[in-house]
C-alpha angles and dihedrals in degrees: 000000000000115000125185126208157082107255095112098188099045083053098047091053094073122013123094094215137358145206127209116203120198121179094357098309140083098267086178146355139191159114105293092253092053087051092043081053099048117133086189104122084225102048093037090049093055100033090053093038094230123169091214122070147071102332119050127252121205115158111206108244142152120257110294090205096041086046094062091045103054090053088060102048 
């Protein structure tokens, strides 16, 4: 069976090896604890859900500082 998404953990659960592909190649494989292991920037970066790494996170949001502002005027 082929699946295809980003919940890391459910996947994990049951599969018996994985491939992550990244820009149209395999960018890594392997069996969940090798992946768990992975000292690839990439891999380690999306396994462990961290918002510093390789690929850069930037979650859309309003001004924090104007925010504040404009609940105080």
């Amino acid at each position: 069976s082929i699946v295809v998404t980003h919940d890391v953990e459910e996947t994990f659960s049951f599969a018996d090896y994985v491939y992550f592909v990244a820009n149209g190649v395999v960018a890594a494989e392997g069996t969940p604890d090798d992946l768990r292991k992975s000292e690839l920037p990439f891999v380690h970066q999306f396994v462990h859900g961290e918002k510093d790494g390789p690929v850069p996170f930037h979650y859309a949001a309003s001004d924090y500082q104007r925010s504040l502002l404009e609940a105080i005027e």
